[in-house]
Every structure is written in C-alpha cells, then in structure tokens.
C-alpha positions as CSV (number, residue, x, y, z in Angstrom):
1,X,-14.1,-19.3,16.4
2,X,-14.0,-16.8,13.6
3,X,-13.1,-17.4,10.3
4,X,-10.5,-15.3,10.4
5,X,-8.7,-16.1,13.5
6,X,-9.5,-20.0,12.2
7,X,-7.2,-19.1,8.9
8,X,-4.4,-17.6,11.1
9,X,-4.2,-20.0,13.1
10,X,-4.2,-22.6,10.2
11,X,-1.9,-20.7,8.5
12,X,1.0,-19.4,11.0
13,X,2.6,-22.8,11.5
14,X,3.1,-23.3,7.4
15,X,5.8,-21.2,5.3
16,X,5.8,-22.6,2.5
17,X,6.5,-20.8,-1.3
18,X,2.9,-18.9,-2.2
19,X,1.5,-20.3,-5.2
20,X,0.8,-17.2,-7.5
21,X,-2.9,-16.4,-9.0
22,X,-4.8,-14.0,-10.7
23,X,-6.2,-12.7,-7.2
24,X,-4.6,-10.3,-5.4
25,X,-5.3,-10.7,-1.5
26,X,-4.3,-8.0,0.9
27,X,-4.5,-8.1,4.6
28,X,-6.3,-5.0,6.5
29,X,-5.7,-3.7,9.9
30,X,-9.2,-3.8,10.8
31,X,-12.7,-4.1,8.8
32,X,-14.1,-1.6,6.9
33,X,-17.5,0.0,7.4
34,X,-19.8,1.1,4.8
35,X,-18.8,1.1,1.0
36,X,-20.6,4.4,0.1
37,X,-17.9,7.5,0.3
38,X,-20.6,9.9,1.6
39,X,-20.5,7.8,5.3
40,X,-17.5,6.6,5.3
41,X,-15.0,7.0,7.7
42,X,-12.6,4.6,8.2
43,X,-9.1,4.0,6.7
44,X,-9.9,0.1,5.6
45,X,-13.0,1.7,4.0
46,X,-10.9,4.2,1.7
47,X,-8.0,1.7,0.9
48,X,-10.7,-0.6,-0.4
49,X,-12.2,2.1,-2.1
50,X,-9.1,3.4,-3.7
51,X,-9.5,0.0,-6.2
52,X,-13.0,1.0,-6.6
53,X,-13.6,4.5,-6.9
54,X,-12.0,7.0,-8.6
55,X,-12.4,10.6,-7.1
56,X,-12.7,14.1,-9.2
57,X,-8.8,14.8,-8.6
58,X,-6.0,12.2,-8.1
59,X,-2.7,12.0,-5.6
60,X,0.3,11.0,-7.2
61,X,3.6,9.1,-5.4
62,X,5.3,12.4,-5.0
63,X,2.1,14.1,-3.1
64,X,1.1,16.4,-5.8
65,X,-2.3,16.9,-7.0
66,X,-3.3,15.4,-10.4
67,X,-6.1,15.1,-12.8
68,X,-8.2,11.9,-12.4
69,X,-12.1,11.9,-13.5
70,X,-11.7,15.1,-13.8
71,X,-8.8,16.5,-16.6
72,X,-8.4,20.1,-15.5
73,X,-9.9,22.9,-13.4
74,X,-10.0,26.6,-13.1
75,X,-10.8,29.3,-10.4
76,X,-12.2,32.5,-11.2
77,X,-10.2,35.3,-10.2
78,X,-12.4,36.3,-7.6
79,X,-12.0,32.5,-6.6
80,X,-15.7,31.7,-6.0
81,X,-16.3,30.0,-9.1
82,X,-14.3,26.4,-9.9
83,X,-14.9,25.4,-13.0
84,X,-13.8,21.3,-14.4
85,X,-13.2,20.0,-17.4
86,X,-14.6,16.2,-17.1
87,X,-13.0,12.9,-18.7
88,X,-14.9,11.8,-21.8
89,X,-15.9,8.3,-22.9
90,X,-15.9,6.4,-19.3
91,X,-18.6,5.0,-17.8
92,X,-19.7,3.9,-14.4
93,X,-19.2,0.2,-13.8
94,X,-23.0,-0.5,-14.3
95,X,-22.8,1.3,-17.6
96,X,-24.4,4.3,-16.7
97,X,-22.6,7.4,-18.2
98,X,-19.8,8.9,-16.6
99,X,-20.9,13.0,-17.5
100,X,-21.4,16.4,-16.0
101,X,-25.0,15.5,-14.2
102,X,-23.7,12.3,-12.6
103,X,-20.7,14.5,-11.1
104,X,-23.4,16.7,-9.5
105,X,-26.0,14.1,-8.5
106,X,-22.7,12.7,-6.3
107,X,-21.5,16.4,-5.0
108,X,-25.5,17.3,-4.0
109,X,-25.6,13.7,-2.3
110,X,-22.5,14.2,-0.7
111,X,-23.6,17.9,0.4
112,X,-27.0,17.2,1.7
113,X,-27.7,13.6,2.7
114,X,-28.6,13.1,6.6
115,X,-26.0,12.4,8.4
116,X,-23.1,12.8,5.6
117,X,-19.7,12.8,6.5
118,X,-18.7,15.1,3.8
119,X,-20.8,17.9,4.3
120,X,-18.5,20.1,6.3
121,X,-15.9,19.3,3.8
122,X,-18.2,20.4,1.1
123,X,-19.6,23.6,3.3
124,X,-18.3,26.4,1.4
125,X,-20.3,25.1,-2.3
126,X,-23.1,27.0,-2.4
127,X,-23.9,25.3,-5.1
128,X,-23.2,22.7,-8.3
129,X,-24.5,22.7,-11.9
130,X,-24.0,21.3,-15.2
131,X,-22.3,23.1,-18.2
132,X,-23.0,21.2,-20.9
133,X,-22.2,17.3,-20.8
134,X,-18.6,17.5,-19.8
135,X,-18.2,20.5,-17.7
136,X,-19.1,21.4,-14.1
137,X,-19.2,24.7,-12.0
138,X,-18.8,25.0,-8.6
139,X,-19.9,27.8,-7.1
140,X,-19.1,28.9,-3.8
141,X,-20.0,30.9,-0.5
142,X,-16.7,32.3,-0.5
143,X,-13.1,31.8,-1.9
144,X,-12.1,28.3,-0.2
145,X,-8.6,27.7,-0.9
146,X,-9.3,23.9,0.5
147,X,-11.8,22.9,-1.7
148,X,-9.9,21.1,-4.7
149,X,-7.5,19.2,-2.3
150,X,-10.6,18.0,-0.5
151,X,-11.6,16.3,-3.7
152,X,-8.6,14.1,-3.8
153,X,-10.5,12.3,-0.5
154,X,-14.0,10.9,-0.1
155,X,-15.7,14.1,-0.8
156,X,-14.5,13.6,-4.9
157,X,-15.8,10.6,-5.2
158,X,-18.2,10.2,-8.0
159,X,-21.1,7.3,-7.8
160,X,-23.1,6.1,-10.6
161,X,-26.8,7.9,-10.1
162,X,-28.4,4.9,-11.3
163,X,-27.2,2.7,-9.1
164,X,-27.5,5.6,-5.7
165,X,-31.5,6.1,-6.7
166,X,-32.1,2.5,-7.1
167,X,-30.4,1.5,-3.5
168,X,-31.0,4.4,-1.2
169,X,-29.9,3.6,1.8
170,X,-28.7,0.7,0.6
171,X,-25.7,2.1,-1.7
172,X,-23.0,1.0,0.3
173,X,-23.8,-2.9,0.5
174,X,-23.2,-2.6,-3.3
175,X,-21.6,0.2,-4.3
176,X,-20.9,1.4,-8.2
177,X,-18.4,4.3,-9.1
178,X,-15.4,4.7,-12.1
179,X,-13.0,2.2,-10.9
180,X,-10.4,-0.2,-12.3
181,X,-12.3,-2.9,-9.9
182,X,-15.8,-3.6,-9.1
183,X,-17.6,-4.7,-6.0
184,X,-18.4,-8.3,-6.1
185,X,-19.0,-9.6,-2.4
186,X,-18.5,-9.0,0.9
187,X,-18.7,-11.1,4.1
188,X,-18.6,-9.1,7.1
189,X,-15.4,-9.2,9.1
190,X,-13.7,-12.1,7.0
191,X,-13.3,-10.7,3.3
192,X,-14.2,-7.8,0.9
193,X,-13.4,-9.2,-3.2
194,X,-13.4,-6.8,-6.1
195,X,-13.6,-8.0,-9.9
196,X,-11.8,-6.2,-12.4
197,X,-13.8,-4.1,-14.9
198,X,-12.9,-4.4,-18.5
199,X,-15.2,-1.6,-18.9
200,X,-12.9,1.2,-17.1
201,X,-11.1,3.8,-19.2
202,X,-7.5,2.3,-18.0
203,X,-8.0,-1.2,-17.5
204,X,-5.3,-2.4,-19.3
205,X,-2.9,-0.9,-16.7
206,X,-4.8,-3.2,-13.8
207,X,-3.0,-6.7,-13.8
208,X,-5.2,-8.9,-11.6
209,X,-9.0,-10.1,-12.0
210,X,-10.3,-9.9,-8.5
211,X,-8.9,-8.1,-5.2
212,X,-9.9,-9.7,-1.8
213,X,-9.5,-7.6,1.5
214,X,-9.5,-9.6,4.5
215,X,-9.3,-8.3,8.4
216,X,-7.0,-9.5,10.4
217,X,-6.9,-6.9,13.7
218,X,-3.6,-9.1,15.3
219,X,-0.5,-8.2,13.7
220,X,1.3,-11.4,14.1
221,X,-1.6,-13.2,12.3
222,X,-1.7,-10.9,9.4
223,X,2.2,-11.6,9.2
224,X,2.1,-15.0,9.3
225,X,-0.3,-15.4,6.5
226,X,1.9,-13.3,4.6
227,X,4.7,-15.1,5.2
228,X,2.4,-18.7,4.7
229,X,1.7,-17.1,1.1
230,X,-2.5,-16.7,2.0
231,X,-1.7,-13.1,1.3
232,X,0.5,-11.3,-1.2
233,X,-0.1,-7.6,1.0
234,X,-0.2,-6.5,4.0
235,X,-0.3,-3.2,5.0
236,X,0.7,-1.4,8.4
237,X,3.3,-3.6,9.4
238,X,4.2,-3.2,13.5
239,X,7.1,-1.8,13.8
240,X,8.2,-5.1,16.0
241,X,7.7,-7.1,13.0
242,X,9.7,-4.9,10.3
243,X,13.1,-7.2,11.6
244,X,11.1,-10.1,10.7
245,X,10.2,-9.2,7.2
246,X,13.6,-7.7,6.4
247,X,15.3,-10.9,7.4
248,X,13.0,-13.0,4.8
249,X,14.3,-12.8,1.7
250,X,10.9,-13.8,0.2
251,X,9.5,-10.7,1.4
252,X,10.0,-6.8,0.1
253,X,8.6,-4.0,2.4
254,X,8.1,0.0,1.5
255,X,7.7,2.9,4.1
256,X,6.1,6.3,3.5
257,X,5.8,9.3,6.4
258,X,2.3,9.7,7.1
259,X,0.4,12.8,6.6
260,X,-2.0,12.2,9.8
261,X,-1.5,11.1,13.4
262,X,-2.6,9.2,16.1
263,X,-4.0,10.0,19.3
264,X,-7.4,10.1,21.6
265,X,-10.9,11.5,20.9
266,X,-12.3,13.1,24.1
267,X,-16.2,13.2,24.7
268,X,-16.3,16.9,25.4
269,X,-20.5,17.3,24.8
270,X,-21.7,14.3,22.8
271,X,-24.7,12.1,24.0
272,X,-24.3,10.0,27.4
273,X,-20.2,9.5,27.2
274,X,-20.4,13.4,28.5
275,X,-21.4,14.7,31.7
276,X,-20.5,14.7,35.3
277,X,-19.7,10.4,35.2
278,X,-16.8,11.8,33.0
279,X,-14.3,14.0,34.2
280,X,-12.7,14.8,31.0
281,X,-15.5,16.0,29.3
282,X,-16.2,18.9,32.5
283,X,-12.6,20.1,33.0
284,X,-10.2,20.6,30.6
285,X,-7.7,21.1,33.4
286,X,-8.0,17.4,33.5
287,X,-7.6,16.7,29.9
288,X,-4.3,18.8,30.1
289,X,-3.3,16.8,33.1
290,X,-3.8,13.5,31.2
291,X,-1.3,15.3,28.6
292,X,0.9,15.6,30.8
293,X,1.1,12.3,32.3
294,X,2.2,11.0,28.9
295,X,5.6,10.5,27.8
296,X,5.1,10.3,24.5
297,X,9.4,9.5,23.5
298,X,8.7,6.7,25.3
299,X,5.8,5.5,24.3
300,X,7.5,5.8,20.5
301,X,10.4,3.6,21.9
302,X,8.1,1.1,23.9
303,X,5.8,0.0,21.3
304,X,6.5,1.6,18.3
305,X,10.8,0.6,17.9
306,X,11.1,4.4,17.9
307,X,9.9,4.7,14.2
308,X,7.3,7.1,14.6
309,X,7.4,10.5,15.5
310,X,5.4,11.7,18.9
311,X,3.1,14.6,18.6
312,X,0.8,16.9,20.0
313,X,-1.1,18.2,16.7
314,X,-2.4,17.1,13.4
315,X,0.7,18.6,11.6
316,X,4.2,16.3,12.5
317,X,7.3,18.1,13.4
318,X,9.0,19.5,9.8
319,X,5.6,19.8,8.0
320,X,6.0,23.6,7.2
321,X,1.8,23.6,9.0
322,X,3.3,22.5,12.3
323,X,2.7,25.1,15.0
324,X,6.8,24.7,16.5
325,X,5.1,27.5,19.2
326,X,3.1,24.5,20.8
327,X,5.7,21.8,20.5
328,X,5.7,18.5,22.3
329,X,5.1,18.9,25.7
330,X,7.1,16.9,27.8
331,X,6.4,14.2,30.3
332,X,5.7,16.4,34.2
333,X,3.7,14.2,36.2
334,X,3.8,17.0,38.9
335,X,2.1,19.3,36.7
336,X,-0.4,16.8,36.1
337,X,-1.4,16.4,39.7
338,X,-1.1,20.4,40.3
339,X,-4.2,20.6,37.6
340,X,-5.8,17.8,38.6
341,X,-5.8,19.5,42.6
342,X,-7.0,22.4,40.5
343,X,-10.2,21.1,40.1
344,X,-10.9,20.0,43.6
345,X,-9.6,16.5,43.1
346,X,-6.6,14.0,44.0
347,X,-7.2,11.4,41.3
348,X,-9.9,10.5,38.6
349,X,-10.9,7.9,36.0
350,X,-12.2,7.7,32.8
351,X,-12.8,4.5,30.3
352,X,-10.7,4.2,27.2
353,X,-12.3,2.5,24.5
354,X,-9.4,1.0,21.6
355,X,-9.7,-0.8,18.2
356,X,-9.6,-4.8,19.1
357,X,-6.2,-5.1,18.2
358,X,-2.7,-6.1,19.2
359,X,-0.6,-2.9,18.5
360,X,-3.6,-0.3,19.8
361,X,-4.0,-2.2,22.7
362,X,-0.1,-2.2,23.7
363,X,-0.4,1.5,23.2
364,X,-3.8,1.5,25.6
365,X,-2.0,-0.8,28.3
366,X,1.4,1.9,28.1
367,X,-0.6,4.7,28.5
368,X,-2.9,3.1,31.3
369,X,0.6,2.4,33.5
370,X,1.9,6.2,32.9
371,X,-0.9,8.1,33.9
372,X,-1.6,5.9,37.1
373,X,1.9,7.9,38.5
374,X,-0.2,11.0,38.1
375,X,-3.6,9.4,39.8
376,X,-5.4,8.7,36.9
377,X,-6.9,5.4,36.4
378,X,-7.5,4.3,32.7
379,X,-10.2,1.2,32.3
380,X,-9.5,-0.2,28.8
381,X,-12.0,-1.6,26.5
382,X,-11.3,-3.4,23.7
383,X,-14.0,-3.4,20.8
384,X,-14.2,-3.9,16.6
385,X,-13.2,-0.9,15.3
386,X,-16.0,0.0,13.0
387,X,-18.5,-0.4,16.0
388,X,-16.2,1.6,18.3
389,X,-16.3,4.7,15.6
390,X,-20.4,4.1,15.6
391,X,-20.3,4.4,18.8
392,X,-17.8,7.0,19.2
393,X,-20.3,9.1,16.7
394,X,-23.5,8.6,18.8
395,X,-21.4,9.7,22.0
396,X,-21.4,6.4,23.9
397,X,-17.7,6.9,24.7
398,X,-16.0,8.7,27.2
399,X,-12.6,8.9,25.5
400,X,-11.0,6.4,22.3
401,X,-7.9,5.6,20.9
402,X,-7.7,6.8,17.3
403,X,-6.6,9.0,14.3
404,X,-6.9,10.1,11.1
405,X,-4.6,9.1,7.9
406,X,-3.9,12.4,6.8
407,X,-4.4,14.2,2.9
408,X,-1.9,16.8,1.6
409,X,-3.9,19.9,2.8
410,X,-4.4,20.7,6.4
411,X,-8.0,21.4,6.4
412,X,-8.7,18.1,6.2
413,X,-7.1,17.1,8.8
414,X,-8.6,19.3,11.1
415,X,-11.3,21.4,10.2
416,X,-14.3,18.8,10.3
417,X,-13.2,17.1,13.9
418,X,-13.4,20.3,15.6
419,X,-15.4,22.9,13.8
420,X,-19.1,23.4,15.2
421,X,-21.0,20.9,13.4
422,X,-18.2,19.3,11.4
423,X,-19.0,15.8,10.4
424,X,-16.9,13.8,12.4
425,X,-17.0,16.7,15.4
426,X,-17.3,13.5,17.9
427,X,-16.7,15.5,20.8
428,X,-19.1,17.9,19.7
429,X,-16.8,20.7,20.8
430,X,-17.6,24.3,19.5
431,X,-15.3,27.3,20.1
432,X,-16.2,30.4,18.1
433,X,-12.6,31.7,17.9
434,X,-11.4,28.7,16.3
435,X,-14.3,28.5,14.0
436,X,-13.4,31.9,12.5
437,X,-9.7,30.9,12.5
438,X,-10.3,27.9,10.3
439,X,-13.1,29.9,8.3
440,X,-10.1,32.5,7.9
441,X,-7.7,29.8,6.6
442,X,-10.2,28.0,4.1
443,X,-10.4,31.8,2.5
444,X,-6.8,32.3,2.3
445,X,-4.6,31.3,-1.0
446,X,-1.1,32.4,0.6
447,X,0.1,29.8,2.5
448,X,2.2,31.8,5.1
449,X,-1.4,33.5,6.2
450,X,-3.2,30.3,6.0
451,X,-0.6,29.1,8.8
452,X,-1.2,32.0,10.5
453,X,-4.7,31.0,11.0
454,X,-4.0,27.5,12.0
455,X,-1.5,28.7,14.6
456,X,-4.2,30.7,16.3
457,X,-6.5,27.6,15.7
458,X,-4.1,25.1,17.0
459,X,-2.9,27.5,20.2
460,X,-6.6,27.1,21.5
461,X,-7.2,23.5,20.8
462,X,-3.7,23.0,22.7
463,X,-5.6,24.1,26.0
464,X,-9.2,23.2,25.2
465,X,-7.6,19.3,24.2
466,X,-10.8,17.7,22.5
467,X,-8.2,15.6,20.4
468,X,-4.9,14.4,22.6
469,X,-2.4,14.1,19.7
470,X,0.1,11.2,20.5
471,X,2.5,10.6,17.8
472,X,2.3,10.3,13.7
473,X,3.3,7.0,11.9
474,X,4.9,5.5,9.2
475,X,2.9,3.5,6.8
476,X,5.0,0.2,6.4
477,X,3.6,-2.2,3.6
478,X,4.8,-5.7,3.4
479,X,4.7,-8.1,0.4
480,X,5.6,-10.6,-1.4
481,X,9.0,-10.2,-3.4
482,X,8.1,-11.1,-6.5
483,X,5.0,-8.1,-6.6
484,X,6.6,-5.6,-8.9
485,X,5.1,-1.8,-9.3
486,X,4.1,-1.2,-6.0
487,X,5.0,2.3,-4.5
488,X,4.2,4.2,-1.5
489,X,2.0,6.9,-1.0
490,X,2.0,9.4,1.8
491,X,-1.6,9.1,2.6
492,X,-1.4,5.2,3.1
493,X,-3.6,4.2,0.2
494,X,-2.8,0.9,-1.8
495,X,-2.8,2.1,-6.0
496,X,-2.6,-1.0,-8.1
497,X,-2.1,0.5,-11.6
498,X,1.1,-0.7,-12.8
499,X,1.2,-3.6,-9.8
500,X,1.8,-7.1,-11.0
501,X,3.2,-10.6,-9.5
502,X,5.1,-13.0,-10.8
C-alpha cells in the first residue's frame, strides 16, 4: 500500500482542529515530473515551481503582465530587438549571481537542449547576448508579438549556471533558480518540501520555512486530509466536493476562470499509437464522428455540477480569442454514424488512456457510455499521470485524456501542440496552412488581426481534430480558514507572498 493512499486512509476517519506550524503542506492533483523548466510539462510541476522559481516577467491577480527578475523591457520599433533591464543585487539560491550571462546561459539552454519543451516557444530568438551586467537583448527572426507573454511561463525561467553545468542531465533532481523557496527533497509520488531562502530579494514577504507538495490523485482523499488538518491547501477541488467545503465552517475556498481547457490528445502520426490498429489517427472523419457523439452540456452537468464551461477550442466562450464561427457543436449521434459509414465502417474502437484519478476517470467512463450510441467503443486505461504524458510524448498512445492550464496570451496555448515540430506536438500533426496562420499571428501586434489569424488556424484544426476540446474549468482552491493572503490567479498557480496562517 502506498504511502499516500496509507495517510488518507489514516486520515479520513479523524476531523479534528489542525494544529498550525511553520510548514505549509498543499495537496496536488497528481505528481509532478521533472523539476527543471526546460522539460517540464505538467501543471503540478509549475505550481511547485511557482515557490521556486521566479521567471523573467511576472502575472499579477488581475492577469496583467508585471516585472519580476526582470524590471522593464523595450521593443525596437521595428520589433525585432527586446531589450531588459535586469534586477540588481539577487542571487541564485546557491549563491551564484543573478546577472545578464546567467539570463542567457538559461534562454540558450532553454533554446537548444535535446528534447526541450521550450524551444518552439523560444523559435523566433534568433539570438541572446549580454549588455553589460544587467541588461540583455533579444534578438529576433522576426517581430513576435508572443514573445514577452511567453516569458511569464516556463520558457522565463531563469536557473543558476552553476548549478545546470554541474548536474547536466541531472538539473531537475535538484534544481536551483531565484525563488522565495528552495528545493530540499523529494520522494517520488508521496511529497515534494521546499525550504525558505533567507537569501531571496523578497523574503521577508514569504511567511513559512518549508512547503511540502504531496499527491493525492483521489479527490475525496485529498479532501479529507484537508478537512483532518494534514493539509492546510488543496487545490482543484471537484466540483462534487465544493458543497462539502462551503458547509465547514473551518474551511475558506476561492475560484478563478481558467485560461486553458480540457479535452483529448489524438495520436494522428507519432510512434506505434498511429497507424492502421488506430482508427483515429487514419480518418479524421472518425475523429469528427467521435465529436459528435459527445454531449458535452451534459457531460458539464454529470460530472462537473455544471461549473465548467464545455468547449471545442483552446479559447472559452467570452474570451475576445474565441472563434464564435466554430462554436460548440452539439450532440448528433446520427451524424456521427453518417461519417463513420463514410469511411467504409459501422463501428470502431480506440483505447483511451486517463490520469489515475477519480474526477478524470468519471469523465473517461461518461464519455465511454455516449459514444457507444454512435458505435464506438472506448477501452479505458487508467495510468499515473507523469508516465501517461511520457508516454503520450514517445507515441505509445492512441488517444488521452488531457489539457493545458492556460497563460494570458493565446499562443501559448496553442501554437506548440500543433505547429510542425512544436514541443509538445504529441500527435505529430503538421498542416502547412495553419503553420503560416500561427506564424502570421506571432508577427502581428494588433490584436483584431492576430484573431484573424487564429480564426483561420482554429477553422482547420476544427476538421483536422488532433486535440478534441471538451470543456474549460474553474480552478477551485480549498483551505484552511485561518490562511490569510491567499488569492486566485487565472492560470491556477499557487503565489505565497503575502500568505500566512494563524
């Protein structure tokens, strides 16, 4: 028996008043994978690193872009030269100087290392240097109106050189960056703990001396420890348990509207999850039929309490990006069975692979029972998450259950899943036309054109279907009452300054 399912079970029969301490422990949805920004992927990963790492640009409560390691920035008229001022006097938390070469040791890492998830994000710098101590210029391939929101994410995360020439490949088991918290230990898939660093430039707005993460995939678990007082955070409440945590007076929850969605990744031309054992990835008549066979209202009322919004695009209905020409297509199982007869068939079947826990597996078991009306049988496999998106990655998937958080500008939440090459491309789909499109929008400053060039973008992927958009969440954070400070942010990231418990 796990450790963690071991202090669940321990825990969920006791309520009893948490005994405050200088440790802050927050319950994750899943486990995180590796600590080093330039791989990482996952969600866990970047709320963990949020206490860790500070990037080049920051994200306040209110969704606007604000200085962080880096103080202010310029763009040349012509807009392919960025040129940032850099905070003075901070230091990386192994001491190693926070300056102008560190910043483009990180950006070159993050540009060029094999297999980087960053580097399509990072595609239009042609290159980086150093302008004294404090200063850095970017200079680019062509004007990317992207590129500065794109530092508010992984891509502007700066790591100490020191520490990334003395690990290698190794980095992310111990990582170092600018952070109010350091790393201090981590036990796969039971806990990742932080110590503060008295060394960081604002540390005296940080209230608690260590941070321990700990994974708890089953919803009900990760409530009851809250409610036990083993945890003083949890975030991503189920929707099914909000009633619960409003009723306890004991406990305090905030929502914010996510900026990204959930849905399914579809094998289209990756590795041995492709090919003629998987339908989906040789017709995308069938891909459109599986859209079809999907009611997504009710899978939003089903499992979900109707406090999401269903979707068919990385952009939710009212974000001024959405495409309303492509809106949410409606449930017509005998539209799904015309395009599946289109094909020369009367039924298929594909396996569904779905993060090991209790909310994505509801959604997994709704889905499987609505598209068996329209002849298509779903097999459902359940795996950790960070293995399934290894997995996913290498192509030894035929279709997941999965999403993306969401950042403030749409590029990120779409250009590197479907561009030719784009680092987490899994489907390894390639259409020229939208290549250019999202080429186009990266160039464009106005945002009226820019949505022009996503609409053209978005009106392709709509048939093509290499991502099935399903709906876009609300990030629901539970807690303890007496944490003061906390607030919400639309990207679902937890930000401790100011944070303290009684």
């Amino acid at each position: 028996m796990t450790s963690t399912l071991l202090r669940g079970l321990l825990l969920s029969a006791a309520l009893a008043t948490p005994a405050f301490s200088a440790d802050l422990r927050i319950g994750l949805n899943d486990d995180a994978d590796v600590l080093d920004p330039v791989f990482s992927r996952t969600f866990v990963g970047e709320i963990v690193m949020a206490s860790m790492c500070d990037k080049l640009v920051g994200f306040s409560a209110d969704s606007q872009l604000v200085p962080a390691l880096a103080t202010g920035w310029t763009l040349s008229e012509d807009g392919l030269s960025l040129s940032m001022t850099l905070r003075e006097g901070v230091t990386f938390q192994d001491g190693t100087p926070f300056n102008a070469d560190a910043v483009v040791h990180s950006i070159m890492r993050a540009k060029t290392a094999q297999g980087s998830r960053r580097a399509s994000e990072l595609s239009s710098v042609k290159e980086i240097t150093a302008k004294g101590t404090h200063e850095v210029v970017f200079t680019l391939n062509a004007p990317d109106a992207t590129l500065i929101p794109r530092l508010v994410a992984r891509a502007g995360v700066i790591t100490s050189p020191t520490a990334v020439e003395a690990a290698g490949e190794n980095f992310g088991a111990h990582p170092v960056c600018v952070g109010p918290y350091k790393f201090k230990e981590r036990v796969a898939q039971d806990r990742i703990v932080l110590e503060k660093d008295e060394g960081y430039y604002n540390a005296a707005a940080y209230s608690f001396d260590t941070v321990t993460f700990l994974p708890i995939p089953d919803s009900t678990v990760r409530l009851a420890n809250l409610r036990s007082g083993d945890l003083d955070m949890i975030e991503r409440i189920a929707p099914a348990d909000l009633a619960t945590v409003t009723s306890d007076n004991r406990l305090a929850h905030v929502k914010a509207q996510s900026l990204g969605y959930q849905g399914m990744t579809i094998n289209i031309a990756n590795g041995e999850g492709a090919g003629p054992h998987n339908p989906l990835s040789q017709h995308k008549e069938l891909r459109q039929a599986l859209s079809y066979a999907i009611d997504r209202d009710a899978l939003n009322q089903v499992v979900f309490e109707g406090l999401y919004a269903p979707g068919n695009q990385p952009f939710a209905p009212g974000s001024f990006w959405n495409d309303a020409e492509t809106p949410v297509p409606q449930r017509d199982v005998a539209k799904a069975r015309e395009l599946i007869k289109s094909v020369g068939l009367e039924g298929f079947s594909f396996t569904l692979t779905v993060p090991n826990n209790q909310v994505n597996l509801q959604v997994a078991q709704v889905l499987q029972a609505m598209v068996a009306e329209a002849g298509i049988e779903v097999k459902v496999e359940a795996v950790e998450f960070a293995s399934m998106l290894s997995a996913q990655a290498e192509g030894r998937y035929q279709a997941t259950l999965t999403g993306w958080s969401g950042y403030v500008d749409p590029d990120t939440n779409l250009n590197q899943f479907v561009v030719t090459g784009g680092g987490m491309n899994d489907p390894k789909f390639s259409n020229a036309a939208v290549d250019e499109a999202l080429a186009a929008a990266r160039a464009e400053s106005d945002p009226a054109l820019r949505k022009v060039q996503y609409d053209a973008a978005r009106k392709i992927l709509n048939e093509e279907l290499p991502l099935l958009y399903l709906y876009h969440q609300s990030w629901i954070w539970g807690f303890n009452a007496s944490l003061q400070g906390f607030k919400p942010y639309a990207d679902g990231l937890i930000r401790l300054e100011g944070v303290t418990k009684g």
